[in-house]
C-alpha positions in Angstrom: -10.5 -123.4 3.2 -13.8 -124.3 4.6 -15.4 -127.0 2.3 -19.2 -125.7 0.7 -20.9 -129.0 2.7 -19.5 -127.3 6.1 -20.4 -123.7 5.0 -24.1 -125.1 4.6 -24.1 -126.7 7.7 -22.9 -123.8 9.7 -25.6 -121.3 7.8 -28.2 -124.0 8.7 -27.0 -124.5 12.1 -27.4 -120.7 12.8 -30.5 -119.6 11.3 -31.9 -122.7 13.7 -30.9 -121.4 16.4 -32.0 -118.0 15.6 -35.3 -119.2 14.6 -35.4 -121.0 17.9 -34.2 -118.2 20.2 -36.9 -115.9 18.5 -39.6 -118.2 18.9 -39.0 -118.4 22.9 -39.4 -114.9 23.4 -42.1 -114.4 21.2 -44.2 -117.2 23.2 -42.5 -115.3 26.6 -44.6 -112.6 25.1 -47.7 -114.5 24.8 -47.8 -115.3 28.4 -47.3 -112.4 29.8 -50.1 -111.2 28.1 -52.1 -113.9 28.9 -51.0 -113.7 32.8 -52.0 -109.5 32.6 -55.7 -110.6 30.8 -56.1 -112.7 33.5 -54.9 -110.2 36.3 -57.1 -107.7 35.1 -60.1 -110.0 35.3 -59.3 -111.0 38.8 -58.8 -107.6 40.1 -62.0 -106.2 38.2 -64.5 -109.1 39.7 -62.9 -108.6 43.3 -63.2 -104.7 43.2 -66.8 -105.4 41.6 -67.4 -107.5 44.5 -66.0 -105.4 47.2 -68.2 -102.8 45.5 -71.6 -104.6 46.2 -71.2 -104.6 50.1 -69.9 -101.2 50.6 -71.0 -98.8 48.2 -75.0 -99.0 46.7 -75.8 -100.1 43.1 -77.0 -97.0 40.9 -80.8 -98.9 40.3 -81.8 -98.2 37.1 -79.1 -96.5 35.3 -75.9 -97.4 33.8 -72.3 -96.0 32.4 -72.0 -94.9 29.1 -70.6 -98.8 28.1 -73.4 -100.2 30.1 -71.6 -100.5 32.8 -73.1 -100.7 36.6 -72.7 -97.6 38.2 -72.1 -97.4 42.3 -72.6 -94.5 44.5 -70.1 -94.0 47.1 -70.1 -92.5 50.7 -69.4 -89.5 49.6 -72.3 -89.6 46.7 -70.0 -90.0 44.1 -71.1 -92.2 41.3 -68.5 -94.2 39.0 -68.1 -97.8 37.6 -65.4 -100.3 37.4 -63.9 -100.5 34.3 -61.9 -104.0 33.2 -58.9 -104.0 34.8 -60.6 -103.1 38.2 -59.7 -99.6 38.4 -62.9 -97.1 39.2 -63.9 -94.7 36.9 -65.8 -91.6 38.3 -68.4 -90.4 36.4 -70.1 -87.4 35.2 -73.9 -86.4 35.7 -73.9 -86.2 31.9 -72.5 -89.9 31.4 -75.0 -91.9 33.4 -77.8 -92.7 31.6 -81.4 -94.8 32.2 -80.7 -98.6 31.8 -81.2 -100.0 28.2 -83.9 -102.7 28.5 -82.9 -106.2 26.4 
C-alpha cells in the first residue's frame, strides 16, 4: 500500500502541474488578444492614412460615432471603423460635426 505522506505528495504534485498548465494557456490567451488589439490599430491608422491621399475628407460632417467620413471616387461616403475595415454609410447616418 501507498503510505498517506506519498498519497499527499502525489495529489500535490498534480494539482501543480494542473495549475501550471492552465495558467500557460490562459496567459497564451492574453497575448493573442493583445497581438489582435494591436493589429487592429495598425491596420485602422494605415487605412486612415491611405484614406487622406486618395479619397477627400467629408468637411464638416461626421459618422454616427463621430467618426470622419471620406468620399470616394465613386461618391460614396463611409468611415473607417477600428479594425480598419470601411464602413459605407447611409445619407441618413452622416450628420453636421458636433462642435467641442
Amino acid at each position: 500500500m501507498i503510505s498517506r505522506t506519498l498519497r499527499t505528495g502525489l495529489v500535490a504534485v498534480s494539482m501543480t502541474a494542473a495549475a501550471v498548465l492552465f495558467g500557460q494557456a490562459g496567459m497564451a490567451q492574453g497575448v493573442d488578444s493583445t497581438a489582435k488589439k494591436i493589429g487592429n490599430k495598425t491596420a485602422s491608422v494605415a487605412v486612415k492614412g491611405a484614406m487622406k491621399i486618395t479619397d477627400k475628407t467629408y468637411k464638416g460632417k461626421e459618422g454616427p460615432g463621430g467618426q470622419t467620413v471620406y468620399i470616394d471616387k465613386r461618391d460614396r461616403k463611409y468611415y473607417v471603423d477600428e479594425k480598419g475595415k470601411k464602413v459605407y454609410l447611409k445619407p441618413s447616418e452622416i450628420r453636421d460635426k458636433q462642435e467641442n
